[in-house]
C-alpha positions, 0 to 999 in steps of 0.5 A: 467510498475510500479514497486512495492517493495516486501513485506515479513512476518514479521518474529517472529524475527523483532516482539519486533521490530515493537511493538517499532515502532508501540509504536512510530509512536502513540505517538504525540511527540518524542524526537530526539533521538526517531526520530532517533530510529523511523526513524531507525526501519522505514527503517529496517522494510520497507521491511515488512510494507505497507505504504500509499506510496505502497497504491497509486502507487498500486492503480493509477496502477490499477485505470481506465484501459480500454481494448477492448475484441476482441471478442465481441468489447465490451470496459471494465474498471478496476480498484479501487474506494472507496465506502462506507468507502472500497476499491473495485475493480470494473470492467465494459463496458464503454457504 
């Protein structure tokens, strides 16, 4: 079984926070004392941010599961897939 980390609100109090870091992320160079800053608020916001990271343990998680329904000995899959530029959750009989 996967194990996902717990993701928050941000709280009023870490906004100012993640408007720097945001700010930094977008610029195309910082400086090292930026890099330091950016790493910093990085980690102090990671229990607020979803990163690509969490994006695809989630979804290679969820991706192509298969079950049999006991009752009518029918096979399923479930999971996610990209269709027309969106994340879709997809469910159906394996025929």
């Amino acid at each position: 079984m996967a194990v996902f980390d717990e993701k928050f609100d941000l709280p009023q109090s870490k906004i100012s926070d993640y408007l720097r870091y945001q700010e930094l992320f977008l610029k195309t160079s910082r400086t090292s004392a930026e890099e330091v800053e950016f790493q910093n608020l990085q980690n102090e916001l990671k229990p607020y941010l979803i990163e690509a990271s969490d994006w695809n343990q989630l979804t290679n998680y969820v991706s192509k599961h298969e079950f049999q329904d006991n009752d009518t000995g029918k096979t399923y899959k479930y999971g996610f897939k990209q269709e027309n530029g969106f994340v879709v959750f997809m469910y159906e009989e394996v025929i």
